[in-house]
Each structure stands twice: as C-alpha cells, then as structure tokens.
CHARMM internal coordinates of N, CA and C (Angstrom, degrees):
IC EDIT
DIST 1 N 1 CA 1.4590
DIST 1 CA 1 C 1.5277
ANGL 1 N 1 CA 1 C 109.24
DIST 1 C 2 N 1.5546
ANGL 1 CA 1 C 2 N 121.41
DIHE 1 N 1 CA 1 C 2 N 151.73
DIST 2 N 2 CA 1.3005
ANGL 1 C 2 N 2 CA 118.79
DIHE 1 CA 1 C 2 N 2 CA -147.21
DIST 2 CA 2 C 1.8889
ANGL 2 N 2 CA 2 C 83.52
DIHE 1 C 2 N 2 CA 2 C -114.28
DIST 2 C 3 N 1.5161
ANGL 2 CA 2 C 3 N 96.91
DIHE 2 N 2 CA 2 C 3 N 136.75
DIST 3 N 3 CA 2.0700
ANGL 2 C 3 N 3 CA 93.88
DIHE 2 CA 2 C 3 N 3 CA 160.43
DIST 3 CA 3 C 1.3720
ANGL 3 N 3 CA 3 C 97.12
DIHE 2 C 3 N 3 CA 3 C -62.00
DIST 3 C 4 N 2.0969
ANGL 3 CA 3 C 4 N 105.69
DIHE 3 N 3 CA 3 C 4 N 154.67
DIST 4 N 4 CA 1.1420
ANGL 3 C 4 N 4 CA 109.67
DIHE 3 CA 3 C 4 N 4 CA 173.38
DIST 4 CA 4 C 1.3897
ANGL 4 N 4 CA 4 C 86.06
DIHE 3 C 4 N 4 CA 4 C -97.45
DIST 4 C 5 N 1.6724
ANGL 4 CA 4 C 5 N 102.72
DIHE 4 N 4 CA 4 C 5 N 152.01
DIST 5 N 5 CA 1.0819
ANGL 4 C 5 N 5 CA 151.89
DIHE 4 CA 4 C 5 N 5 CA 146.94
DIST 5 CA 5 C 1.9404
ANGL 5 N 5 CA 5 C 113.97
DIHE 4 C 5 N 5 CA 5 C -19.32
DIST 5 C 6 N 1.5660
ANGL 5 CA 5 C 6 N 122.10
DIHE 5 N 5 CA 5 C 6 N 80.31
DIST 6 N 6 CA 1.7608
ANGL 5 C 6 N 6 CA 102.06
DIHE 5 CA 5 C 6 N 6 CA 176.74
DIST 6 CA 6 C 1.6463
ANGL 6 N 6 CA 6 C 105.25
DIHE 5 C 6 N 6 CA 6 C -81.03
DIST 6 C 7 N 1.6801
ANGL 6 CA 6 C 7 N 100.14
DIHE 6 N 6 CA 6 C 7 N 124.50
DIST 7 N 7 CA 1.3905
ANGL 6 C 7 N 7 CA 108.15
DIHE 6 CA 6 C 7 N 7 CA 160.55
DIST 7 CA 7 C 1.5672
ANGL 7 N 7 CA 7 C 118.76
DIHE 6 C 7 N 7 CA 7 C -106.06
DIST 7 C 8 N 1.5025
ANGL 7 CA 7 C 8 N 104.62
DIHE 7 N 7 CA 7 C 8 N 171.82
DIST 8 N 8 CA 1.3759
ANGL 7 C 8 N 8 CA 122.37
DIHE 7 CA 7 C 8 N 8 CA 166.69
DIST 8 CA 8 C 1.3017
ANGL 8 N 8 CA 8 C 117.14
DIHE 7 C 8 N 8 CA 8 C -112.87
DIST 8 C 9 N 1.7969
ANGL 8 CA 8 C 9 N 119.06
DIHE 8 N 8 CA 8 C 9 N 97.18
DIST 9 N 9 CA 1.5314
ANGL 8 C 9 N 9 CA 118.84
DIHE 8 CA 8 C 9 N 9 CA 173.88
DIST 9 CA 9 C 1.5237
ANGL 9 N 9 CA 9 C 118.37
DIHE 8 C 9 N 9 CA 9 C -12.02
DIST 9 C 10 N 0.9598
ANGL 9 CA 9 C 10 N 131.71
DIHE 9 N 9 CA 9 C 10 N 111.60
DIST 10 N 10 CA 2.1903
ANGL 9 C 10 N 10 CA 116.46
DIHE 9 CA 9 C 10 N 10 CA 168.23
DIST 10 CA 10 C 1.3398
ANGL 10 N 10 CA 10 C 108.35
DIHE 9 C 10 N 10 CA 10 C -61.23
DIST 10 C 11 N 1.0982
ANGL 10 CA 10 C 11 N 109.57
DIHE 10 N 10 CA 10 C 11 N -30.60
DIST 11 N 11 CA 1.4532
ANGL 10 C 11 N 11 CA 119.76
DIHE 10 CA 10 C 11 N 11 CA -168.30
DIST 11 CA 11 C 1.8018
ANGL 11 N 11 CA 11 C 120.38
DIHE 10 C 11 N 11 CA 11 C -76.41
DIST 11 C 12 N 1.4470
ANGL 11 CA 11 C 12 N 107.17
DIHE 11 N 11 CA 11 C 12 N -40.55
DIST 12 N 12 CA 1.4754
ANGL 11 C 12 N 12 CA 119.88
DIHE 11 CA 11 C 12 N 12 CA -174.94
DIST 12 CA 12 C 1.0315
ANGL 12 N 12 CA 12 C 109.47
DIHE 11 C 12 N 12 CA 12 C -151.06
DIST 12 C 13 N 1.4880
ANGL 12 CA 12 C 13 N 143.45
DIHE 12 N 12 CA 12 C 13 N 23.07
DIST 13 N 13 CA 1.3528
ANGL 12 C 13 N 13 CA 169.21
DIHE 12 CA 12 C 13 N 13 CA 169.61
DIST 13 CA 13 C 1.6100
ANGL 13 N 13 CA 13 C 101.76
DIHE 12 C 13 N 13 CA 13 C 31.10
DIST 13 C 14 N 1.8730
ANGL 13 CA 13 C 14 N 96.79
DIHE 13 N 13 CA 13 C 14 N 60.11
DIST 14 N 14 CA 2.1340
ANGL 13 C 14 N 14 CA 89.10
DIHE 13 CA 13 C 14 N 14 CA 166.73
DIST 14 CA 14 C 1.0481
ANGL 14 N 14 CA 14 C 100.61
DIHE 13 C 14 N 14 CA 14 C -102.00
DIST 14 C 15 N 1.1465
ANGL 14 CA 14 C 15 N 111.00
DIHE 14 N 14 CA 14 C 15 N 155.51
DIST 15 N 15 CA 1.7711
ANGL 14 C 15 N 15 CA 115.59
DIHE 14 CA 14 C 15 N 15 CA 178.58
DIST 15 CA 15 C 1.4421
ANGL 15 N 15 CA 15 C 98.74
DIHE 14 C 15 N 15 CA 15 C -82.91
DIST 15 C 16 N 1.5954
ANGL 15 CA 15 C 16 N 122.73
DIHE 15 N 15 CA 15 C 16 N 144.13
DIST 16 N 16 CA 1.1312
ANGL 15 C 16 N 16 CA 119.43
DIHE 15 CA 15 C 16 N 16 CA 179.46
DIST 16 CA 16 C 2.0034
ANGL 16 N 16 CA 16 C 82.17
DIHE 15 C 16 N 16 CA 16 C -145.51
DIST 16 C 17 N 2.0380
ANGL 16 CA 16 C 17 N 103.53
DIHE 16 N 16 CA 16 C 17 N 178.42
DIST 17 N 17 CA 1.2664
ANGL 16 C 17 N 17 CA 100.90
DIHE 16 CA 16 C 17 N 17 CA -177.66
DIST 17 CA 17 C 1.7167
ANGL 17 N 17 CA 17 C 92.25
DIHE 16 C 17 N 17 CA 17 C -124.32
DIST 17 C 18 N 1.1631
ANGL 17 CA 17 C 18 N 119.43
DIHE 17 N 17 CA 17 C 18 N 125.31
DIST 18 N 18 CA 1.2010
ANGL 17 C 18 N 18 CA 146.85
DIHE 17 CA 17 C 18 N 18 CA -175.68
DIST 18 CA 18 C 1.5516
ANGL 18 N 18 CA 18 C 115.46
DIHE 17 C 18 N 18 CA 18 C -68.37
DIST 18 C 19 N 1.2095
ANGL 18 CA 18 C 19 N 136.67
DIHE 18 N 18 CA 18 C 19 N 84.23
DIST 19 N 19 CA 1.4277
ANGL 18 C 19 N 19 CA 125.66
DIHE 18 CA 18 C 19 N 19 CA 175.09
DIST 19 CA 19 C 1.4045
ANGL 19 N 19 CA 19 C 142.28
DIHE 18 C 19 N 19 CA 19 C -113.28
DIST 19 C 20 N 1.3126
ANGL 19 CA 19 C 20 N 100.00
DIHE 19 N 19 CA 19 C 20 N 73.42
DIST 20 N 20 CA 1.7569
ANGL 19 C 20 N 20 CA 123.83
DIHE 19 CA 19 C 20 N 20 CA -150.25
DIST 20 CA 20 C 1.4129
ANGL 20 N 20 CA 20 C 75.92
DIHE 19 C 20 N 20 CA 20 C -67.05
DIST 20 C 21 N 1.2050
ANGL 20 CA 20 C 21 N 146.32
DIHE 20 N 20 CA 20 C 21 N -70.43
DIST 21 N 21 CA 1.3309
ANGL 20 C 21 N 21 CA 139.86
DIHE 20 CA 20 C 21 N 21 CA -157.99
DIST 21 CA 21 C 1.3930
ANGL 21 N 21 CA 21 C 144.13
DIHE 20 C 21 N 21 CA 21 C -27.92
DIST 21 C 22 N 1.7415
ANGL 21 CA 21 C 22 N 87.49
DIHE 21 N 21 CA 21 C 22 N -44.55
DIST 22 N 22 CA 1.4038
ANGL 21 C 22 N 22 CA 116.25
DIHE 21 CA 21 C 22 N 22 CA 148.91
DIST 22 CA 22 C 1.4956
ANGL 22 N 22 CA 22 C 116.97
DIHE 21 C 22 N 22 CA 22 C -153.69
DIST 22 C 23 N 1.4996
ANGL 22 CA 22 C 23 N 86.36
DIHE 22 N 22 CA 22 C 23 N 101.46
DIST 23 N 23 CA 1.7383
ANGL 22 C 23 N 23 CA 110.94
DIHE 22 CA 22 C 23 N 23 CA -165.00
DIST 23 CA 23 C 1.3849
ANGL 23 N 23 CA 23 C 101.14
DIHE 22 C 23 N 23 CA 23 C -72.18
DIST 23 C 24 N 1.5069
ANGL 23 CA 23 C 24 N 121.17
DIHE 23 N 23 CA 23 C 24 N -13.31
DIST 24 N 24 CA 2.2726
ANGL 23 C 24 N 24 CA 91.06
DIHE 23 CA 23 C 24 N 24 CA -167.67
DIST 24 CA 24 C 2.2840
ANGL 24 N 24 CA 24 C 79.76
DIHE 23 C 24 N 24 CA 24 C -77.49
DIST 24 C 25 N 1.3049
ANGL 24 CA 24 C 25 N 102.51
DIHE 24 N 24 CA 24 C 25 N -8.30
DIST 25 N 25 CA 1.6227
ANGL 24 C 25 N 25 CA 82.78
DIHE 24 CA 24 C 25 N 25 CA -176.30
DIST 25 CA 25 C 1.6305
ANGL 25 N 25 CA 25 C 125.30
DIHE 24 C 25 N 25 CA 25 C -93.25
DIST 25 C 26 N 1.6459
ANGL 25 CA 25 C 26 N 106.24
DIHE 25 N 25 CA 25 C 26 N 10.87
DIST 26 N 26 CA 1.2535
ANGL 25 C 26 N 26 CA 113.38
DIHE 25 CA 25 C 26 N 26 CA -161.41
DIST 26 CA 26 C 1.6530
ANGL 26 N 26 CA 26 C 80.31
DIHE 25 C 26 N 26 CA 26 C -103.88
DIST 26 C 27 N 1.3127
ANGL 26 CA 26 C 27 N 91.61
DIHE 26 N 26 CA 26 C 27 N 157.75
DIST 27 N 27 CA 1.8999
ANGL 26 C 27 N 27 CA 122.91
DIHE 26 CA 26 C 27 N 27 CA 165.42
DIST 27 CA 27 C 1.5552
ANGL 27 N 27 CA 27 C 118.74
DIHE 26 C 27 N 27 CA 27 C -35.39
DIST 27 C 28 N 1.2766
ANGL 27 CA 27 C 28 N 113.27
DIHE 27 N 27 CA 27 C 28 N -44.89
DIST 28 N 28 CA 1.5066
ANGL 27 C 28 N 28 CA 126.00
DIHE 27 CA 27 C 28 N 28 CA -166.19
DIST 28 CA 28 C 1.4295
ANGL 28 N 28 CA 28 C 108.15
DIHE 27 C 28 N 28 CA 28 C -83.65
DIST 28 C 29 N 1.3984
ANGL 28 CA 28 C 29 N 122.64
DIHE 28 N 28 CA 28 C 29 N -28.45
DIST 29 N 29 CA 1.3235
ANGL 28 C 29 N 29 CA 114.94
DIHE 28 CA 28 C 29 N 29 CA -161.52
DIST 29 CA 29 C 1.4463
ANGL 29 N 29 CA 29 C 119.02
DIHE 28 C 29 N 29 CA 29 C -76.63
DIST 29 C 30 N 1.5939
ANGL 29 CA 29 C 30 N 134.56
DIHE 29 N 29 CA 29 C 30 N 4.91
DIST 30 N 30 CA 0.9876
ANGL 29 C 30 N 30 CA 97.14
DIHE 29 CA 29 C 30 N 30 CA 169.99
DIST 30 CA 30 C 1.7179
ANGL 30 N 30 CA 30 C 105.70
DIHE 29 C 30 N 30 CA 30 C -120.57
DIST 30 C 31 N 1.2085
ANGL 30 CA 30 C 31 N 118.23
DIHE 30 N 30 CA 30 C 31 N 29.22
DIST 31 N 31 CA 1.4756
ANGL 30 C 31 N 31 CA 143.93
DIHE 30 CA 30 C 31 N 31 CA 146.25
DIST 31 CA 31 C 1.5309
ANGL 31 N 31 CA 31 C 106.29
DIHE 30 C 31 N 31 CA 31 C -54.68
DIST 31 C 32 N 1.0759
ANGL 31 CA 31 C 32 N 116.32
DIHE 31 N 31 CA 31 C 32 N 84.93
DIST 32 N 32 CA 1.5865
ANGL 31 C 32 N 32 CA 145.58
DIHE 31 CA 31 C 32 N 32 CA 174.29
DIST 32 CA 32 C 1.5045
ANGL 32 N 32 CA 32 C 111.97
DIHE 31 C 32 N 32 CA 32 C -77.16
DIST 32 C 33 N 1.5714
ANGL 32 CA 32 C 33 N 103.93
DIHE 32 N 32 CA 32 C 33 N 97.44
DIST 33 N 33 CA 1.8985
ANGL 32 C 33 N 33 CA 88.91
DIHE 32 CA 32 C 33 N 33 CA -165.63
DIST 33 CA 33 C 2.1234
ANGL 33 N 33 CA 33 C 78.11
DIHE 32 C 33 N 33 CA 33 C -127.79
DIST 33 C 34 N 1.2430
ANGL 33 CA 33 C 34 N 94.11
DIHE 33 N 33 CA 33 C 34 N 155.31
DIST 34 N 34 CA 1.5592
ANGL 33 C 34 N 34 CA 109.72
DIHE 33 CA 33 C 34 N 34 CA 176.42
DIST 34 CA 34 C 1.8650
ANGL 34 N 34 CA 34 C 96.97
DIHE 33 C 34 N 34 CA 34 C -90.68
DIST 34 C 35 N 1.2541
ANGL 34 CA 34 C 35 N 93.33
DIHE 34 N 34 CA 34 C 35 N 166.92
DIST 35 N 35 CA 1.3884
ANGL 34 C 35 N 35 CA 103.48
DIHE 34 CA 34 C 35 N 35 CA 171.80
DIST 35 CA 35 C 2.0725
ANGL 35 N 35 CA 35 C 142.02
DIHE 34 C 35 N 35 CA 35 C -46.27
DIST 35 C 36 N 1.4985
ANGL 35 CA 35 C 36 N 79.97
DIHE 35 N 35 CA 35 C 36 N -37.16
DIST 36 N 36 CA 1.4728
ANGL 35 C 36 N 36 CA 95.47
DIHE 35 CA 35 C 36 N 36 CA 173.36
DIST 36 CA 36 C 1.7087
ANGL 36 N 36 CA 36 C 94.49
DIHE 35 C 36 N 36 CA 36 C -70.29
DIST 36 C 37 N 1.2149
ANGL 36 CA 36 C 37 N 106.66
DIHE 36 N 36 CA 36 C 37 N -68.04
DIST 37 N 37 CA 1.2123
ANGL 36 C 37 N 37 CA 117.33
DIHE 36 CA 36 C 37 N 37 CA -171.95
DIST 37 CA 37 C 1.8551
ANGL 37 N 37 CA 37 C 123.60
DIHE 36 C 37 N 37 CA 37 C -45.58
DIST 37 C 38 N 1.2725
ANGL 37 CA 37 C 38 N 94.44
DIHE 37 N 37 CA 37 C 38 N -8.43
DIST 38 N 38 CA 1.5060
ANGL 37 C 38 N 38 CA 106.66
DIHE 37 CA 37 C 38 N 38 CA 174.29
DIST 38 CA 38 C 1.7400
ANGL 38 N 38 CA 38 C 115.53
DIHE 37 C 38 N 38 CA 38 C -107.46
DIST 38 C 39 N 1.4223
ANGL 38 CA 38 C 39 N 106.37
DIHE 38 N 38 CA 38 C 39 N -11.06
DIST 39 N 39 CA 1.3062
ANGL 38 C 39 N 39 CA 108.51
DIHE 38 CA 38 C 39 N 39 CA -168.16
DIST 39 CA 39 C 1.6888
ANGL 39 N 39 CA 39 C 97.55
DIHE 38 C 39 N 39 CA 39 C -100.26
DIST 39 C 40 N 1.0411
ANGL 39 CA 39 C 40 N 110.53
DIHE 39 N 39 CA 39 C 40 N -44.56
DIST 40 N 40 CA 1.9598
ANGL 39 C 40 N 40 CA 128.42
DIHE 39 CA 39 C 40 N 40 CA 154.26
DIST 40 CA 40 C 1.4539
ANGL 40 N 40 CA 40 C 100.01
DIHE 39 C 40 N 40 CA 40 C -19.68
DIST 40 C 41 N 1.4991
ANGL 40 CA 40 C 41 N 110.57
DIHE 40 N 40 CA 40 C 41 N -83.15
DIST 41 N 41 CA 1.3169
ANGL 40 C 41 N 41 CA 99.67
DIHE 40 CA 40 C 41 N 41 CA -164.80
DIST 41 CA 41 C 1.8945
ANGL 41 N 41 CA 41 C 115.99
DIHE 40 C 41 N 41 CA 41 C -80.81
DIST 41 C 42 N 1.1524
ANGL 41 CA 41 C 42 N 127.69
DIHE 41 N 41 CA 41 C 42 N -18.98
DIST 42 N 42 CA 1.4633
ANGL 41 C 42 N 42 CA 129.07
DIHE 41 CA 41 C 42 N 42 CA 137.43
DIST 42 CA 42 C 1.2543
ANGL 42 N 42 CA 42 C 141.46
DIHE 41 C 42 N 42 CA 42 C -14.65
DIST 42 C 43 N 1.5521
ANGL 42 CA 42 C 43 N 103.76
DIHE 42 N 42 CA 42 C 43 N -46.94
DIST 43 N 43 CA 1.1620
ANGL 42 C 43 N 43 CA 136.72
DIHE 42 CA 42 C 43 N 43 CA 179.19
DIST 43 CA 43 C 2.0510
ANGL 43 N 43 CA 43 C 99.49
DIHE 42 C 43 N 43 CA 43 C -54.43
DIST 43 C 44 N 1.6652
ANGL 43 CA 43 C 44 N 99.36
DIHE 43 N 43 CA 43 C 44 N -35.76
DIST 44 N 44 CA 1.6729
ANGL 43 C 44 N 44 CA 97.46
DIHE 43 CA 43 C 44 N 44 CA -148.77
DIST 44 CA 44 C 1.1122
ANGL 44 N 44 CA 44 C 103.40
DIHE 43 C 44 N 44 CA 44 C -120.49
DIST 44 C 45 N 1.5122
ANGL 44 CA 44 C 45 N 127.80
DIHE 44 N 44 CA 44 C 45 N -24.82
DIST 45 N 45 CA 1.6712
ANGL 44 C 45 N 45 CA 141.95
DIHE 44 CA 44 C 45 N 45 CA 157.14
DIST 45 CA 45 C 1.0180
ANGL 45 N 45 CA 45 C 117.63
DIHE 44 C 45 N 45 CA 45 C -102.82
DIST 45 C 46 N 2.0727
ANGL 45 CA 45 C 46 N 113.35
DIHE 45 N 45 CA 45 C 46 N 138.25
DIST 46 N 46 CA 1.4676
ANGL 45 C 46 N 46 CA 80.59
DIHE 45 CA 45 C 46 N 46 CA 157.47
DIST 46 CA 46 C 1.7608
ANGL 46 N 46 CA 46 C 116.51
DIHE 45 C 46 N 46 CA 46 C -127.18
DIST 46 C 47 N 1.2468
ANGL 46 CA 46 C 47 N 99.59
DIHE 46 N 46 CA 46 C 47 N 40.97
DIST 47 N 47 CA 1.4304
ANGL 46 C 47 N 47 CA 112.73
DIHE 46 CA 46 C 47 N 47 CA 162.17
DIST 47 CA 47 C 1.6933
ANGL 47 N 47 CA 47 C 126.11
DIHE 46 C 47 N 47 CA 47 C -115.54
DIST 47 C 48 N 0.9492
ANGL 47 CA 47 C 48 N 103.33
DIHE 47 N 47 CA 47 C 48 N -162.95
DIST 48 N 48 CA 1.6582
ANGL 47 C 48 N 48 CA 100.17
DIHE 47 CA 47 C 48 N 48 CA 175.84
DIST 48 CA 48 C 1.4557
ANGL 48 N 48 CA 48 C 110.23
DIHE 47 C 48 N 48 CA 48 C -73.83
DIST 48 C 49 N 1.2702
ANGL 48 CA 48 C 49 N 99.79
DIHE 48 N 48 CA 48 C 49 N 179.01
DIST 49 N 49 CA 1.5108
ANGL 48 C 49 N 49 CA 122.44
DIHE 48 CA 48 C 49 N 49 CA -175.35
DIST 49 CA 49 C 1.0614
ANGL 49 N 49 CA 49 C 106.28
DIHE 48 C 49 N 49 CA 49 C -140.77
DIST 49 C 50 N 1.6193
ANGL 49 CA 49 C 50 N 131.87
DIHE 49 N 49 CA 49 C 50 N 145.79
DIST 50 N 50 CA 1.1903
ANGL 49 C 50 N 50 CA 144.93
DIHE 49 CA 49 C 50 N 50 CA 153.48
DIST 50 CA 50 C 1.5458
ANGL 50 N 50 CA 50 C 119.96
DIHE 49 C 50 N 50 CA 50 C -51.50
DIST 50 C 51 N 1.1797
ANGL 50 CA 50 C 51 N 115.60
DIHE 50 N 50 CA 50 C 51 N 114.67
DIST 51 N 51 CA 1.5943
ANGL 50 C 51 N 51 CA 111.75
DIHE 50 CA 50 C 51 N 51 CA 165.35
DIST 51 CA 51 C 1.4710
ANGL 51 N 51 CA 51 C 126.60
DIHE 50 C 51 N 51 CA 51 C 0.15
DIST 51 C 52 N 1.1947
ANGL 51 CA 51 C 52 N 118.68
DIHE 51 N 51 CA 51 C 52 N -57.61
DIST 52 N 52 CA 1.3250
ANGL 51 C 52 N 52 CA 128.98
DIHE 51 CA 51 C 52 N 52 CA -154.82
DIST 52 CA 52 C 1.5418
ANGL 52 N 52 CA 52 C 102.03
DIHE 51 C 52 N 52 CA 52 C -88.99
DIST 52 C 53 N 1.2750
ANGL 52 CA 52 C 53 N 104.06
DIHE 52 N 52 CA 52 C 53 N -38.91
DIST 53 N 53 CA 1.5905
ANGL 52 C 53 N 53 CA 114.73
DIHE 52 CA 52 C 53 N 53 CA 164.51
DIST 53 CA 53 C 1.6064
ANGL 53 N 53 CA 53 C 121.19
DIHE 52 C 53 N 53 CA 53 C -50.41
DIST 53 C 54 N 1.3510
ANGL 53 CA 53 C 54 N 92.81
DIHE 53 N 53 CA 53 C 54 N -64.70
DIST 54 N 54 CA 1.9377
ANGL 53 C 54 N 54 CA 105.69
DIHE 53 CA 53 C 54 N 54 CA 168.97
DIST 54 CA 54 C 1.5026
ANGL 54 N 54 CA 54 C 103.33
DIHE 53 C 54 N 54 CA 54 C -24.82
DIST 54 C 55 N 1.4153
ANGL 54 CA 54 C 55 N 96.27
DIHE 54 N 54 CA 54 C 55 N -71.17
DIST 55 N 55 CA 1.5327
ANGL 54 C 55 N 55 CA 113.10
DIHE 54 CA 54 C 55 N 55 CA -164.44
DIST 55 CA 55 C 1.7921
ANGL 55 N 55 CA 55 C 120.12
DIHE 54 C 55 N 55 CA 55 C -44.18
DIST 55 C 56 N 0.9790
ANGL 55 CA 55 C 56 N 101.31
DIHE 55 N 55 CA 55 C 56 N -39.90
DIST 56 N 56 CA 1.6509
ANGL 55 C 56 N 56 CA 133.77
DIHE 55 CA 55 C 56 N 56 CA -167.98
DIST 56 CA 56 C 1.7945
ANGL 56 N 56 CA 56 C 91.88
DIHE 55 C 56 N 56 CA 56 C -94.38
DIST 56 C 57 N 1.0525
ANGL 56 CA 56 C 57 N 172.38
DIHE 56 N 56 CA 56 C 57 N 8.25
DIST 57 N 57 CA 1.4175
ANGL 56 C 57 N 57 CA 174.72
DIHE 56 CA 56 C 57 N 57 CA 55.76
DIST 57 CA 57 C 1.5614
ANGL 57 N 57 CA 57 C 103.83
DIHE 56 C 57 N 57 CA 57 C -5.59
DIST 57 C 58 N 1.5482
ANGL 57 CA 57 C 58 N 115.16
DIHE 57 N 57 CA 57 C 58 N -67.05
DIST 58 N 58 CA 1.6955
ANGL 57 C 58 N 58 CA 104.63
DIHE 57 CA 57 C 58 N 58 CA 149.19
DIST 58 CA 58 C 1.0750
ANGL 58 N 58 CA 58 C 124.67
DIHE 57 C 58 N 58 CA 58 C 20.74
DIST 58 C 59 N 1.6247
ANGL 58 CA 58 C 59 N 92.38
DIHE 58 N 58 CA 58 C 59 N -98.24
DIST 59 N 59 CA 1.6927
ANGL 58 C 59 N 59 CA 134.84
DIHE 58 CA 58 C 59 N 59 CA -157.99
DIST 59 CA 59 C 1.5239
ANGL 59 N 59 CA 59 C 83.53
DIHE 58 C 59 N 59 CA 59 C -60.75
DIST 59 C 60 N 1.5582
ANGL 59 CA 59 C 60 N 116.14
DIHE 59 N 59 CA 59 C 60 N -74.24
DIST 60 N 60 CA 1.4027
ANGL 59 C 60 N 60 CA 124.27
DIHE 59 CA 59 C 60 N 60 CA -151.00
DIST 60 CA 60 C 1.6066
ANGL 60 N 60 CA 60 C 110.27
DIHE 59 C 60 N 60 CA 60 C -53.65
DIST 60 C 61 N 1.2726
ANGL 60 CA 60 C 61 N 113.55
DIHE 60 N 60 CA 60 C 61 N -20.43
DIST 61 N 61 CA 1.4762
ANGL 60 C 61 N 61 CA 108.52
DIHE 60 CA 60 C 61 N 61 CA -168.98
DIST 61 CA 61 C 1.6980
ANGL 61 N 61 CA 61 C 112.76
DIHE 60 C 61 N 61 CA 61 C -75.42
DIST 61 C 62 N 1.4246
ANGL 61 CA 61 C 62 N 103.66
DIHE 61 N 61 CA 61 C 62 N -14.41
DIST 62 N 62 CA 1.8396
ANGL 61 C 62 N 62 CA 103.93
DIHE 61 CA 61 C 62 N 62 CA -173.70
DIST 62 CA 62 C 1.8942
ANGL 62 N 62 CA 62 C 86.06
DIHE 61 C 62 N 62 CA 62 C -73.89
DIST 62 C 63 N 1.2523
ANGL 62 CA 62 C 63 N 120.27
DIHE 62 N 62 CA 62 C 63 N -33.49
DIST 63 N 63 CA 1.4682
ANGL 62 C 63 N 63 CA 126.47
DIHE 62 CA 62 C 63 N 63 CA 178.55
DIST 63 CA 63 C 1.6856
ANGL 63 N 63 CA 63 C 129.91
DIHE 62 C 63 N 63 CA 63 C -29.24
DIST 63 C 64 N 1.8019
ANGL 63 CA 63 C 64 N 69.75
DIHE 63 N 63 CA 63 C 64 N -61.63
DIST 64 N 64 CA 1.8383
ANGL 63 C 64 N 64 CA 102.24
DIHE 63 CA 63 C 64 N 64 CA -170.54
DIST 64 CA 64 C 2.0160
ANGL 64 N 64 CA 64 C 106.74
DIHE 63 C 64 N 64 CA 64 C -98.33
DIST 64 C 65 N 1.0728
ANGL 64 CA 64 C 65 N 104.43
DIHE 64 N 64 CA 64 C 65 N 2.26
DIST 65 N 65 CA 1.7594
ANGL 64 C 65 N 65 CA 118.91
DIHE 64 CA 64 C 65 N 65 CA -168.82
DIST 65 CA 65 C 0.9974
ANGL 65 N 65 CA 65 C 88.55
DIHE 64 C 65 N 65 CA 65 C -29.12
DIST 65 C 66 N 1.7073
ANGL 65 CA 65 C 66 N 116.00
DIHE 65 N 65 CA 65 C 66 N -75.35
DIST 66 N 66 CA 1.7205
ANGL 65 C 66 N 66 CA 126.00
DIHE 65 CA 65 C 66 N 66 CA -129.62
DIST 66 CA 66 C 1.5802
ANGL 66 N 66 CA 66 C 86.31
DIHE 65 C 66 N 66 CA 66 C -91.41
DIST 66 C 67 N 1.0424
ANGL 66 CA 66 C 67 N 134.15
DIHE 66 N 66 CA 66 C 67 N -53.94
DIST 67 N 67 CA 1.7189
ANGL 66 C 67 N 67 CA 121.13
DIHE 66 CA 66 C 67 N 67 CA 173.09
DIST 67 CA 67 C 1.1884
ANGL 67 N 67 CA 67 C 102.99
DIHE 66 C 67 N 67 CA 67 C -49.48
DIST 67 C 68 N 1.3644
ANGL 67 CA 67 C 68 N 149.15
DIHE 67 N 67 CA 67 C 68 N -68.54
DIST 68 N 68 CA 1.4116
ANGL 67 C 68 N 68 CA 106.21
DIHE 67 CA 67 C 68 N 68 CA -166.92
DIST 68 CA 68 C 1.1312
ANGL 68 N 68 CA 68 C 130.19
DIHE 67 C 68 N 68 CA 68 C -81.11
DIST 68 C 69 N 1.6343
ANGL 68 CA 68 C 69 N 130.35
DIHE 68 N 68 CA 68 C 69 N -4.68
DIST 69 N 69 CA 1.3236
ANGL 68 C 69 N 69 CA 127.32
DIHE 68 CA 68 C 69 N 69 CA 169.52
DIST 69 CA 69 C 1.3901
ANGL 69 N 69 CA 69 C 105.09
DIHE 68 C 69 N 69 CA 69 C -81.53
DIST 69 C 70 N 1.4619
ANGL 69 CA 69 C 70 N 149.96
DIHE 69 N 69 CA 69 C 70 N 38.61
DIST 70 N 70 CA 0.6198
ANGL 69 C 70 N 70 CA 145.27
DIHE 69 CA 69 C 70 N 70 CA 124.74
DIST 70 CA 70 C 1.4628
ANGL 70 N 70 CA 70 C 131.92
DIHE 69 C 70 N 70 CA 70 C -126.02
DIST 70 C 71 N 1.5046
ANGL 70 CA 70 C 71 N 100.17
DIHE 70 N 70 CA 70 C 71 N 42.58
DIST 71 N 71 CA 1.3416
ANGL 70 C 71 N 71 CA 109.78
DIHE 70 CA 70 C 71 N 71 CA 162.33
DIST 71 CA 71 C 1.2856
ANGL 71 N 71 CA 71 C 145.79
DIHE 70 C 71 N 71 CA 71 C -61.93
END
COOR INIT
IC SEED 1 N 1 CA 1 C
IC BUILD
C-alpha cells in the first residue's frame, strides 16, 4: 500500500492527503464532475484540488458555462 500523497490546495491552500494510488480512498473521488466540468477547472490548475474546492468550481461552472465555451 502506497503513503498518500500531503498536498497544498492552489486554490485555497488546505492541506489535504492525496491518494491517486488508491483513489475510491482519496478525498476527491466521489466529486462527480462531467467532462466540461473537468476541462473548466483544468483550464486554471494543474494539480489537485481539495474536495471542497472541486465542489465549489462545480457549482461555479453552470456560472461561467457560456463564457467559457465560447472562448
């Protein structure tokens, strides 16, 4: 079994523990984002995000939809 990973949010700098290794056990995984919605926030990080962050980029992207698909 692999140590998880300690990160620092880019976004809101919480420390969270990162476990790409075995992701159904990491923080992020059950943050269900569709494709647009993954390329959105991609667009602006290019590391992980804290849960709470995910969630909150989420929300914001029905916001920012039509501006960035027509970028």
């Amino acid at each position: 079994m692999c140590t998880p990973e300690k990160k620092t949010c880019p976004r809101c700098s919480a420390s969270f523990e990162c476990k790409a290794d075995t992701i159904t056990e990491c923080q992020c995984y059950h943050v269900q984002l569709n494709s647009e919605e993954r390329m959105f926030i991609e667009e602006c990080y290019d590391d992980c995000l804290c849960k709470n962050c995910l969630l909150e980029l989420k929300s914001r992207y029905l916001v920012f939809k039509d501006k960035y698909l027509w970028k």
